[in-house]
C-alpha positions as CSV (number, residue, x, y, z in Angstrom):
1,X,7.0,-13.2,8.3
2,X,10.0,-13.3,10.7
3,X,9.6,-12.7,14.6
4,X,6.6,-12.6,16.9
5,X,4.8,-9.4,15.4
6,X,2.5,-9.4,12.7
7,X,3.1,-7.5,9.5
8,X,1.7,-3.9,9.6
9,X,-0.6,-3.2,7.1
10,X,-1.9,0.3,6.0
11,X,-4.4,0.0,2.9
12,X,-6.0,3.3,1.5
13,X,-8.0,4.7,-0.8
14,X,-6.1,8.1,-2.5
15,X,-7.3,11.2,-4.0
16,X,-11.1,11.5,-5.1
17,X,-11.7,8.0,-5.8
18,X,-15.0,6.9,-4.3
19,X,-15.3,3.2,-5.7
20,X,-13.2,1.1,-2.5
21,X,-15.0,-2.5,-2.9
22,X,-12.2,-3.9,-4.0
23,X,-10.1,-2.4,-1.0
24,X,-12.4,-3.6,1.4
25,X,-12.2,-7.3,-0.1
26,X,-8.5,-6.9,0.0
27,X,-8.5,-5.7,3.6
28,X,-10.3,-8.3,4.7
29,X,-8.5,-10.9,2.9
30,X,-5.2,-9.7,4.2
31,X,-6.1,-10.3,7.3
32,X,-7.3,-13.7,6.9
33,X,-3.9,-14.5,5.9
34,X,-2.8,-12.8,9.2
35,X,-1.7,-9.5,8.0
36,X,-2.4,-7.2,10.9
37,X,-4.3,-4.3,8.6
38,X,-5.6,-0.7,9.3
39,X,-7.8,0.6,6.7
40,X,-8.6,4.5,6.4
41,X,-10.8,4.6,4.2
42,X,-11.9,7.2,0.5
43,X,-10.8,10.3,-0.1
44,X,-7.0,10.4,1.4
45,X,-4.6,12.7,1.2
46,X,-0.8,11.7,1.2
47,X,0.1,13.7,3.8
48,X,-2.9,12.0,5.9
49,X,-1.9,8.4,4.6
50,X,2.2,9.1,5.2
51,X,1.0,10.9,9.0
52,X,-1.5,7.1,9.5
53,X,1.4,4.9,8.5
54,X,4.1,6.9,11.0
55,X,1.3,6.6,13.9
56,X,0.2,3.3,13.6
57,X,3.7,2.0,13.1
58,X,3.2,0.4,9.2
59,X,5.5,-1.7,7.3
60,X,3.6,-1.4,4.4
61,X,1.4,1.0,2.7
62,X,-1.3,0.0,0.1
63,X,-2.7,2.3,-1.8
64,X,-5.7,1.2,-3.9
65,X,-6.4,4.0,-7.2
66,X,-8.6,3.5,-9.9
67,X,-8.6,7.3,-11.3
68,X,-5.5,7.9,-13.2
69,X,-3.6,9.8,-10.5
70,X,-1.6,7.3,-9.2
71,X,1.9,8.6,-10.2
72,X,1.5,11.7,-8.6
73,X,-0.2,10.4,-5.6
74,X,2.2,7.8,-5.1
75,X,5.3,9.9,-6.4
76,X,3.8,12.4,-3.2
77,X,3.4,9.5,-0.5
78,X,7.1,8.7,-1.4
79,X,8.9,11.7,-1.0
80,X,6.4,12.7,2.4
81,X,7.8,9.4,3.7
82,X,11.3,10.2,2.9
83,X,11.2,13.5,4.4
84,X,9.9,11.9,7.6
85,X,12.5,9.4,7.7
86,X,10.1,6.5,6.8
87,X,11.4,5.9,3.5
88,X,11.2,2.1,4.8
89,X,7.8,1.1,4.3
90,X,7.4,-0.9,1.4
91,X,4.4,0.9,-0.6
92,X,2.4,-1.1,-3.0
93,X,-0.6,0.2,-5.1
94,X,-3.8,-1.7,-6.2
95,X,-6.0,-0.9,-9.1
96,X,-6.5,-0.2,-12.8
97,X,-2.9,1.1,-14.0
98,X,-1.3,0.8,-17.2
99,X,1.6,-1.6,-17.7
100,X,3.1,1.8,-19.5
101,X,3.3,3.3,-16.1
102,X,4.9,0.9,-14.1
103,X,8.5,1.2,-14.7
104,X,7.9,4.6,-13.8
105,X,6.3,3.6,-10.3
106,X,8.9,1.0,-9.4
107,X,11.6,3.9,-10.0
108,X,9.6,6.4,-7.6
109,X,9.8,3.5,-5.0
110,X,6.3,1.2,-5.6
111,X,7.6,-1.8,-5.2
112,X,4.3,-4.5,-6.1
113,X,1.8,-3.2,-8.5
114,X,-1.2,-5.5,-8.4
115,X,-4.1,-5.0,-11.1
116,X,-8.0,-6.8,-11.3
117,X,-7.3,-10.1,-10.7
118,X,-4.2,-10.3,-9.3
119,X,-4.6,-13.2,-6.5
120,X,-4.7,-12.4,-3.0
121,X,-2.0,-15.1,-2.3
122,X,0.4,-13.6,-4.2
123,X,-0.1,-10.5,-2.8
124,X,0.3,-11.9,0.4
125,X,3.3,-13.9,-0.7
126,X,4.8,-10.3,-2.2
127,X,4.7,-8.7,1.4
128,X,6.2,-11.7,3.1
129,X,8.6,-11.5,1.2
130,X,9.5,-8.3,0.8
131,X,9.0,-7.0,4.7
132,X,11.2,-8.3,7.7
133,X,9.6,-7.8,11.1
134,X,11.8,-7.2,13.9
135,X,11.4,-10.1,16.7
């Protein structure tokens, strides 16, 4: 993390998904590692994730999605933030997703797909990395 401002987190929970343990631990654990992170909750639309990450200002957007959707959910996050000029935030997704799918993910614009397991330090090290905060 560069400058004086912590890094922006928006973590969510997409589509009808109702199981968000695993987002919560990873909420929390983000901001042990002094993420600054908003969580909104189950059950999110992309417009209403894409319309939370332009309020509160994100530079990233988690999405968490254990029901088979995620291309299209995340395919329709991507082009909302495009079209609002926010094609910027770096968008990682969380979850059980098929190694199959991932090239076509990281072509839509996911940039960190992280599955069960995955350590929260790298996940943590991933953002730093790949998110410059303005001083």
């Amino acid at each position: 993390m560069s400058g004086n401002r912590r890094i922006r987190i928006l973590m969510s929970k997409a589509g009808l998904d109702g199981h968000d343990h695993g987002a919560k631990v990873l909420t929390l654990a983000l901001r042990d590692e002094g993420f600054e992170v908003i969580y909104t909750g189950l059950r999110q639309t992309p417009e209403a994730i894409v319309m939370a990450a332009i309020q509160e200002d994100v530079d990233v957007i988690g999405i968490s999605c254990l029901t088979g959707n995620h291309k299209y959910l995340c395919s329709e996050v991507i082009k909302l933030l495009r079209r609002k000029g926010a094609g910027d935030i770096l968008m990682i997704l969380g979850g059980i997703i098929p190694d199959g799918d991932i090239p076509f993910l990281n072509k839509k614009g996911v940039k960190g797909v992280f599955g069960p397991g995955s350590r929260i330090a790298d996940i943590a090290k991933f953002i730093r990395e790949n998110v410059s905060v303005p001083e």
